[in-house]
C-alpha positions in Angstrom: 174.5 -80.9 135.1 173.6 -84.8 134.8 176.6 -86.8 137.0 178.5 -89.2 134.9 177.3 -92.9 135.5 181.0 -93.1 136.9 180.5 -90.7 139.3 177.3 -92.5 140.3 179.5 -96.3 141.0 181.6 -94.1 142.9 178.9 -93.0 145.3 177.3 -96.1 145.2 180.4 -97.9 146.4 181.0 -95.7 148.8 177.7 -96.2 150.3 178.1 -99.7 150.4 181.3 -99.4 152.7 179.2 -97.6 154.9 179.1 -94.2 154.0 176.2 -92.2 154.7 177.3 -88.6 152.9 177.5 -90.8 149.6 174.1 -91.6 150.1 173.0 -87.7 150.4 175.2 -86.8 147.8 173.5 -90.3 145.5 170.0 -89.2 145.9 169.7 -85.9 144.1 171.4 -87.5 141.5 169.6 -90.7 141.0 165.7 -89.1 142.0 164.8 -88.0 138.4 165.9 -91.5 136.8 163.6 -93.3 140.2 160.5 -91.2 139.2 160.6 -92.1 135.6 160.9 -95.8 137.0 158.2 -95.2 139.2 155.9 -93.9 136.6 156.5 -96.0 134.1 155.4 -99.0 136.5 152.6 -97.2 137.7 151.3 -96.3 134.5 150.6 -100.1 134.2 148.5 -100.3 136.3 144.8 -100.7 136.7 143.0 -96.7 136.4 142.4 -95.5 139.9 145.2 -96.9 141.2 145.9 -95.4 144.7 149.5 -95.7 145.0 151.0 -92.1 143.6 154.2 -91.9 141.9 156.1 -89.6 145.1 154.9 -92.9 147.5 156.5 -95.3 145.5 159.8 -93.6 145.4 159.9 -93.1 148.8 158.9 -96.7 150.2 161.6 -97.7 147.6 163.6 -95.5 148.9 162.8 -96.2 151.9 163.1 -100.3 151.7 167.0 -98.8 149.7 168.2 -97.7 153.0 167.8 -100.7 154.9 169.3 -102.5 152.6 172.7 -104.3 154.3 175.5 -106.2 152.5 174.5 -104.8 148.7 177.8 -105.1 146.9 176.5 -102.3 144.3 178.6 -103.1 140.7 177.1 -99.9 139.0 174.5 -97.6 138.5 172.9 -100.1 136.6 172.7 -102.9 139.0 171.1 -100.1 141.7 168.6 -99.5 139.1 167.2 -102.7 138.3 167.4 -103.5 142.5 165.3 -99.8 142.6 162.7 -101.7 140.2 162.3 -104.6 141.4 162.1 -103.8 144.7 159.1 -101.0 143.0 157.5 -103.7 141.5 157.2 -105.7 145.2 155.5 -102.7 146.6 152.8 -102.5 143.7 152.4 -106.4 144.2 152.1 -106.0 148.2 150.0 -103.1 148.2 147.4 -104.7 145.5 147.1 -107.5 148.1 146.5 -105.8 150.6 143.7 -103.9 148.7 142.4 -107.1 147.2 142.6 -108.9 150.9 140.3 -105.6 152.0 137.9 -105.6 149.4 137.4 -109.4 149.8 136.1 -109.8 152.8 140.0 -108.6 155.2 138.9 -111.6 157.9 135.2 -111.1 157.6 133.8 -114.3 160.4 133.2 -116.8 157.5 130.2 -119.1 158.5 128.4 -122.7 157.7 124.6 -122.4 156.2 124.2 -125.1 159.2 124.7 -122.0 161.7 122.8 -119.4 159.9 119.8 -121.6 159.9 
């Protein structure tokens, strides 16, 4: 049975004043709704994108838990601060495969020294 997005505030809240059950009891509850985030952001992707759907959800989830001083209003708000912060791990790990693939701190040198 799907919890009621009132049930989900409560938890929320709860986690916010520094209760770590609520988060246990949160992330059953909120998973399903995070993968179908997840997918629909990597679905827009380039094809052969490396980053899988269970990766994303974790570093988000991950990147979730340290965050301090979130106020959360409602299930909403932890939603759109679950995307967002998705989005900024697609962004940071296409750098860090478009850093690698274009040179990653390859010596650059002058034509005067190849010479």
């Amino acid at each position: 049975m799907a919890a009621l997005p009132s049930e989900v505030t409560q938890l929320l809240i709860e986690w916010s004043n520094g209760d770590r059950a609520a988060l246990d009891q949160l992330i059953p509850i909120v998973e399903s709704e995070l993968r179908r985030v997840a997918s629909r952001l990597i679905s827009n992707e380039n094809p052969g994108h490396t980053l899988q759907t269970s990766a994303l959800i974790n570093e988000a989830y991950l990147r979730l838990v340290d965050q301090k001083n979130v106020q959360w209003q409602n299930r909403a708000h932890f939603f759109a601060v679950s995307a967002q912060i998705m989005r900024h791990i697609l962004i940071d790990h296409a750098r860090r495969h478009h850093y690698a693939k274009r040179g990653a701190g390859a010596r650059k040198i002058e034509f005067d020294e190849a010479t």
